[in-house]
N, C-alpha and C positions, 0 to 999 in steps of 0.2 A: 284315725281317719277312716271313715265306714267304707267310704271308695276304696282303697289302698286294695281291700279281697279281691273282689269281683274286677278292678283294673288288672290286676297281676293274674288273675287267670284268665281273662282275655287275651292277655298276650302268652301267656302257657300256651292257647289251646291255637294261636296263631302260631306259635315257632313250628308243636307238635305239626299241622297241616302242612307247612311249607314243606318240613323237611320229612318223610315218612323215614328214615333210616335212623333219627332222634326219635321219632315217635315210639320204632320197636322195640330199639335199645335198651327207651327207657320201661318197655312192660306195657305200651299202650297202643291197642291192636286193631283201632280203626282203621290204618292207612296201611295195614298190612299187603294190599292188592296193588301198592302203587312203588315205583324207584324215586329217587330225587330225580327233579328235573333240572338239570343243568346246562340246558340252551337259555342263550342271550335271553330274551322276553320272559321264561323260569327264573334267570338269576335276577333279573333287572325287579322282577313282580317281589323275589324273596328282600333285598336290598332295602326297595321300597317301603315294605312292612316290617323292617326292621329300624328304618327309622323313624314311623310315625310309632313305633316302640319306645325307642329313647327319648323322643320328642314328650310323650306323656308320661316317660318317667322322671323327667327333668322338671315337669310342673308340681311331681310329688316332695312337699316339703320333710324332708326324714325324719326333724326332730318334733316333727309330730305323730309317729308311730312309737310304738312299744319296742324294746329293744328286739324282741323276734322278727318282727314287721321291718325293724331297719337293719339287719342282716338279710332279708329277703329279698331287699327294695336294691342292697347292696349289690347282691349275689345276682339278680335279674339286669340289674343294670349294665353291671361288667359282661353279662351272658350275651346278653344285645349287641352293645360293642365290637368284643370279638367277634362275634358273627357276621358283623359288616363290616371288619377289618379285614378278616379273611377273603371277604367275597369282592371286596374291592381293591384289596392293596394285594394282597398276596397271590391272591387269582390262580391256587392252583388248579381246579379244573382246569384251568388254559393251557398247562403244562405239565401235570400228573395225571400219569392214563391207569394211575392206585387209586384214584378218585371217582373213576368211573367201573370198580369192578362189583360186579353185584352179587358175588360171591357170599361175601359175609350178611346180607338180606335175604338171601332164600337159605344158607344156613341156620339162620334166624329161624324160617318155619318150619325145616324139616328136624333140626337138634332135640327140640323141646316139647313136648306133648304139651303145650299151654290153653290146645282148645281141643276139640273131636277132629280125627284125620278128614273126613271134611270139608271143616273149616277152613281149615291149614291150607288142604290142597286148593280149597277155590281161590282163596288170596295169592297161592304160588301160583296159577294158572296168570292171574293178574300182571305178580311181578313177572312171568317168564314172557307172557304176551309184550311187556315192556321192552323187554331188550333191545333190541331189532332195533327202535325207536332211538331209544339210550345210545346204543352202539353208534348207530347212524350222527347222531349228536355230538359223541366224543370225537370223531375220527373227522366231522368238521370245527371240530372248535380247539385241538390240539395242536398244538404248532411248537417247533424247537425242543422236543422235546427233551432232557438230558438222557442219556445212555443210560445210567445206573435206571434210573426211573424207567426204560424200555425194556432193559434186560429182567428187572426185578416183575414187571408188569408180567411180561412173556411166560412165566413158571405161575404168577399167579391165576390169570387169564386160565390155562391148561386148566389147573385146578378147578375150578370155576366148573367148567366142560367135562370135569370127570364127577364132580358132584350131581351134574345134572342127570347125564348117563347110569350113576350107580346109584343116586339116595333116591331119585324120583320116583323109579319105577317099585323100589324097596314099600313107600308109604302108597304108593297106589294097590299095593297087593291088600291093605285094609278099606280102599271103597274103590274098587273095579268097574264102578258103573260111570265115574267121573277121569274116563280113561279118553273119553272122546269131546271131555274139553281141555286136558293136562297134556296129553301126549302130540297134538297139533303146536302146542305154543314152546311146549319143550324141543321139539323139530326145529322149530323157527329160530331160536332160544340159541340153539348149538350152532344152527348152520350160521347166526349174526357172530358168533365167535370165533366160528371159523374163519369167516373173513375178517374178526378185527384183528386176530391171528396174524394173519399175511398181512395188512397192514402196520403190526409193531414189526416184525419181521422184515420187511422190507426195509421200513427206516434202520434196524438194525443191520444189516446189509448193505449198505450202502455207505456205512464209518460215518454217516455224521456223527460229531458229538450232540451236537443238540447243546441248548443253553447251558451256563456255566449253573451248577444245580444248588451252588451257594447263593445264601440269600443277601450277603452285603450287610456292613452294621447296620445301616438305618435302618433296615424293613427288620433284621433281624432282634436289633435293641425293643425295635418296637412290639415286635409280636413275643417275646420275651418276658414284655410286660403285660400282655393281657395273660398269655398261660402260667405266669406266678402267679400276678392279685397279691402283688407283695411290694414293699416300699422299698425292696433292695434295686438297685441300681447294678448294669451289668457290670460296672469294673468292680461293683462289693463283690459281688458272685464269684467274682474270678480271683478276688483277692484272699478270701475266706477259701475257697476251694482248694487254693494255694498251700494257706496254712492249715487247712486240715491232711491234704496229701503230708504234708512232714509229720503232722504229729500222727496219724495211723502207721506209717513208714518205720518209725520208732515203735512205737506197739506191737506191729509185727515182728519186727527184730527180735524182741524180747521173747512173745510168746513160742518163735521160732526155737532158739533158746533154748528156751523149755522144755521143748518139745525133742532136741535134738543133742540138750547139752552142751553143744558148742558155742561159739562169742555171739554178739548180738550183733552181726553182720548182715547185709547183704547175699553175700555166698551161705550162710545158714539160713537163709530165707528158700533161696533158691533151690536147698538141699532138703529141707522139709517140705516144703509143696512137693516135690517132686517125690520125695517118698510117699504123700500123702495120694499122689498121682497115679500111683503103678494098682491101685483099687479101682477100679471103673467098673459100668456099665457097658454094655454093647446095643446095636441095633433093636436087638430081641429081649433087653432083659431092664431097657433107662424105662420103660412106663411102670414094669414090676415094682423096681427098689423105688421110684414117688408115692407108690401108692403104700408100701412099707414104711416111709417114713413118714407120709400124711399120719399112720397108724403112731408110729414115734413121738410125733410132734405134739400132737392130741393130746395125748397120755402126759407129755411133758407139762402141758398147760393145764390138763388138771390137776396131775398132783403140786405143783406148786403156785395153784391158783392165781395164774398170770392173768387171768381175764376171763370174763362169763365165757363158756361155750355154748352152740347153738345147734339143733339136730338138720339143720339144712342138708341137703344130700349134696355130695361134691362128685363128681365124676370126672374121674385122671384118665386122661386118653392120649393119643398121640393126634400130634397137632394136624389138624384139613392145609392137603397141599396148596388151597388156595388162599390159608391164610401167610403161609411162609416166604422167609428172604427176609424180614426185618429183624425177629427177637426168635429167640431157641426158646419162648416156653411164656406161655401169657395167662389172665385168669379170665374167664369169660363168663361173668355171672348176671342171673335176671335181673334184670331195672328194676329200679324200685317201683314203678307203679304196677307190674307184673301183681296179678292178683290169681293166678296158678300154683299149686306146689310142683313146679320144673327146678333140675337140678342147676350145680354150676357146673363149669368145664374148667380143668386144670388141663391146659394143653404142652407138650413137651415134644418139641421135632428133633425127632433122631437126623443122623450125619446124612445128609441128601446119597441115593442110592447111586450115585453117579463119581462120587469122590473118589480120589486115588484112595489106597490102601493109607500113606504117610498120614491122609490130613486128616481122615478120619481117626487113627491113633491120635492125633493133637487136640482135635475135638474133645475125646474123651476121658484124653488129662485133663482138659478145663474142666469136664463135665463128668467130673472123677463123683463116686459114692459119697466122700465128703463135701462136695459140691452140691451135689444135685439132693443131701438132708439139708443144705443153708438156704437154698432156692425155692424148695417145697416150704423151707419157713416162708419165707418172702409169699411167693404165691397163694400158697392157702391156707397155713397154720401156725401163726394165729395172724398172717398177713393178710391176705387182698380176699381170699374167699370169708373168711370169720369177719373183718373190719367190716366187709358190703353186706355180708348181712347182716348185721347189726345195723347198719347204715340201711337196709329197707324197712327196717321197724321204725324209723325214724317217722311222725307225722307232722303236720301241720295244718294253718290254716290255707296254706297257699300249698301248689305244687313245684312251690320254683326248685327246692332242694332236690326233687327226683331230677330234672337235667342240670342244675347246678355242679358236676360232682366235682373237685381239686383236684387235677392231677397232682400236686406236689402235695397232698394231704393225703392221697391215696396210697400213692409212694414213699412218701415218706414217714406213714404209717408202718410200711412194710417193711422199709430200711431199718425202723427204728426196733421192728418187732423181733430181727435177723440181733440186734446186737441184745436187747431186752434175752433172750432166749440163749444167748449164749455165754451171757454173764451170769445166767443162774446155773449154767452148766451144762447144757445139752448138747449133745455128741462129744466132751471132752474137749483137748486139746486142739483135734485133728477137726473139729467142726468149726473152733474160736478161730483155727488159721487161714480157714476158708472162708467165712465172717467177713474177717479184717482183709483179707484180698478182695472181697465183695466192698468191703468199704472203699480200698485203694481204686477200686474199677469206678463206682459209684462217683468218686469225687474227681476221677478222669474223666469220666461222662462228660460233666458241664465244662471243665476244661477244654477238651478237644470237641464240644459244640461251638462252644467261643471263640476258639480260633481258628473252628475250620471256616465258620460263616463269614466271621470280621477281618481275619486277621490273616487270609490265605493261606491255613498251613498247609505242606505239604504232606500226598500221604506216608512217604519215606518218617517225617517225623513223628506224624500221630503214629505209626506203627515202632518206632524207637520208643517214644512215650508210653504206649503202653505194654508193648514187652519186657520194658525194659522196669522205670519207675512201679508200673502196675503186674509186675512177675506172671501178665499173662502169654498163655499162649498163642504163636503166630495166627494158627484158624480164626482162634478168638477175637485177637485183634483187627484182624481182615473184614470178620464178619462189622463189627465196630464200628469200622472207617467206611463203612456201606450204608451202616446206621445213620452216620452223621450225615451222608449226604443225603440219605433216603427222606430225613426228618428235619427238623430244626425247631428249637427249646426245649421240647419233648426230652431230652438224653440231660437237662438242667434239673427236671421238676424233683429227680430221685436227690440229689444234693440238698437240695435246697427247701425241698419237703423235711427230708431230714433233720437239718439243723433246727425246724420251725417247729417240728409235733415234738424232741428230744428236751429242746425246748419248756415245750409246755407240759413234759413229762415230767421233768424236773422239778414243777414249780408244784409238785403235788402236796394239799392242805396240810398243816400238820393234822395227826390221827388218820388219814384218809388211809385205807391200804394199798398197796399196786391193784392190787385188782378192783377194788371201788373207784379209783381214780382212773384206770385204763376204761373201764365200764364207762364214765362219764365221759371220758373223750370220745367217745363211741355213738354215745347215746342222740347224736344234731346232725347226722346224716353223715356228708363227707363235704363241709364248707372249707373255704381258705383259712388256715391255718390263723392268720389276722383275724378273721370271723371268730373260730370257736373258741378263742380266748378271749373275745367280749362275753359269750356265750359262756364260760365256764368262769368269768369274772378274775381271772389272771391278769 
């Protein structure tokens, strides 16, 4: 169908304008000078154009495109969907004040040399003149807010205010002459945060809880089902998750074992991590040993030709206070339509400077030497930094694939890359046992999402659960059960990505090699897992 192009980037170039925070993301730097607009008459306009979206993809008949064209028609359609699922049923703008922080949009211009300083700086002047507006926005359109979401807000927020104070005046020391349009909106900028400050702050103060921050099965099943793009249904999910927790549970035991000599218990599970534990990192030294083993990992996958590598530039840093409170370590790589050579960011947040001495020691068992070599697989070798760029070589006729991306394809790319990586042998024993507790944690994720949202657990139990079944540490658990509430299916798509790219790992041609065939699952950007197995004819 000759329509099917020029429809489908019609609505590309309508999602990118609605939303500028999609647009940067994804590498396309028109709307750079602007935030989302998330007052009533902004959402009502975005909503709107997202259904006369669906509405013209629903006249599109699929089995008359090519099979590229109907994984695109696929991919755009569910993309639409979610998007006015979110904005109408979930509604957190209405109740997440992480929705309103515009933090991660002006780290966006200042990280990445993607155009001349500038450029950059006029677009920030843009977003920074925004705020004030934004702010004013949130602080009437927020209401009930849950605790964790105010508290978690309140460190982020800071953040935010310390980025503007320290990285602005940093990139105006390269054009000095654009100081008397950047430095009036940066004023404004700070001082609208300051009072939205004493705004979370007050409600913090005053013990409301604020709404209950679980989402309930129904809303939860449902938005479950747009962030998989997968036929399982959530009692599969928890049924499989079930029986994969036993059979890793066993594995572990074994390799414990192994490792320690003793029976294949429990208590020698217990007795090996914990030997494995007493290596760690500190404050001063967890970005050093990432970027040692980014060196490790590398060298791992080329000498045993796990999969093409790529000379992208990766950059391991310690994580922006204002990205933190949800995950200890994320990968932040350019959008595919980024047509810059800017690097990625492998971010890793050390123990918040505020901890007792105790929790920070328990931190750092989790996030022991053998830990943080199975994490840096995950995150960028030959995980989330190597799969996305290979996924921005990715082209086509359409743009839908650049915001298309799976979370559970992303992730479960990188789950699979952690056991892929350790069954050829990398870091021994002591990396295999860190692995398989990554697995254990993994397949407690969607567990204790499912039953924190549907099933009211308490956090006495997800913290029994995962101390206990997933031999993690208290910190670790805590930080977890903050997770859960912080997010919802998001803590699913690692399981469930998993089981799906392992999958399609498996089904590798005969003659094909791991690395030709990991190269080909590579090669279609980062579609749903259902997708690139039409796509690789699986």
């Amino acid at each position: 169908m000759a329509e099917f192009v020029p429809l489908t980037e019609r609505i590309v170039d309508a999602l990118l304008e609605s939303d500028p925070g999609i647009a940067t993301y994804a590498g396309d730097h028109r709307f750079d000078d602007r935030l989302p607009d998330l007052s009533g008459p902004g959402v009502a306009a975005r909503v709107a154009m997202l259904r006369d979206a669906g509405d013209a993809l629903s006249g599109v008949d699929p089995d008359g495109l090519g099979p590229e064209d109907q994984v695109g028609h696929a991919i755009l359609t569910a993309l639409v969907e979610r998007a006015a699922f979110e904005l109408t049923e979930v509604r957190e703008h209405e109740w997440n004040p992480l929705e309103h922080n515009p933090g991660p949009l002006l780290h966006a211009l200042l990280a990445r040399p993607f155009a001349p300083a500038a450029e950059r700086l006029t677009s920030l002047a843009g977003r920074l003149a925004a705020i004030p507006d934004a702010l004013a926005t949130a602080r009437a359109g927020l209401s009930d807010v849950p605790r964790v979401h105010a508290e978690t807000a309140a460190g982020q927020f800071a953040g935010t205010a310390a980025l503007i104070r320290d990285e602005v005046p940093a990139l105006l020391v390269q054009e000095p002459g654009l100081r008397g349009t950047v430095e009036p909106a940066a004023t404004a900028a700070l001082a609208a945060l300051g009072e939205f400050d004493t705004w979370l702050r007050a409600r913090l103060d005053s013990g409301e809880p604020g709404r209950d921050p679980r989402l309930g099965r129904r809303l939860w099943e449902a938005r479950l089902w747009h962030t998989l793009d997968t036929e399982l249904s959530a009692a599969e999910v928890l049924s499989r998750a079930r029986a994969n927790l036993d059979r890793v549970s066993e594995e572990l035991r074994v390799f414990a074992a192994r490792l320690t000599g003793g029976p294949a218990t429990d208590e020698t599970v217990r007795r090996a991590l914990d030997g494995v534990a007493e290596q760690h990192p500190g404050n001063t030294t967890i970005v050093g040993l990432a970027r040692r083993a980014m060196d490790e990992a590398a060298a791992f996958v080329r000498e045993h030709d796990v999969v093409s590598l790529l000379d992208d530039p990766c950059v391991i840093e310690e994580m922006p206070e204002f990205a933190r409170g949800v995950a200890v370590a994320y990968c932040d790589s350019p959008g595919p339509l980024e047509t810059a050579d800017v690097p990625t960011f492998y971010c890793i947040a050390p123990a918040p400077a505020d901890w007792p001495a105790e929790r920070v020691r328990s931190f750092y068992r989790e996030y022991n030497d053998q830990m943080i070599r199975n994490l840096t697989v995950h995150e960028a070798m030959p995980g989330h930094f190597l799969q996305l760029a290979h996924s921005r070589r990715f082209r086509a006729a359409t743009r839908v694939r650049a915001l298309g991306l799976s979370g559970p394809f992303v992730e479960g790319w990188a789950v699979y890359a952690e056991e892929a990586m350790t069954d050829l042998g990398f870091g021994g024993l002591p990396v295999k046992l860190q692995q398989l507790k990554m697995q254990l944690r993994m397949t407690l994720n969607a567990i204790v999402d499912q039953l924190t949202h549907c099933d009211d657990l308490s956090e006495a139990e997800a913290m029994q659960l995962m101390t206990g079944r997933g031999f993690q540490e208290e910190g670790e658990a805590a930080g977890k059960w903050r997770r859960a509430l912080l997010t919802s299916t998001q803590l699913s798509t690692y399981f469930v990505g998993y089981t799906e790219v392992a999958a399609i790992a498996a089904a590798r041609p005969f003659g094909a090699t791991p690395r030709a065939w990991h190269d080909a699952m590579l090669a279609h950007g980062s579609p749903p897992p259902r997708h690139l197995r039409t796509l690789l004819g699986v």
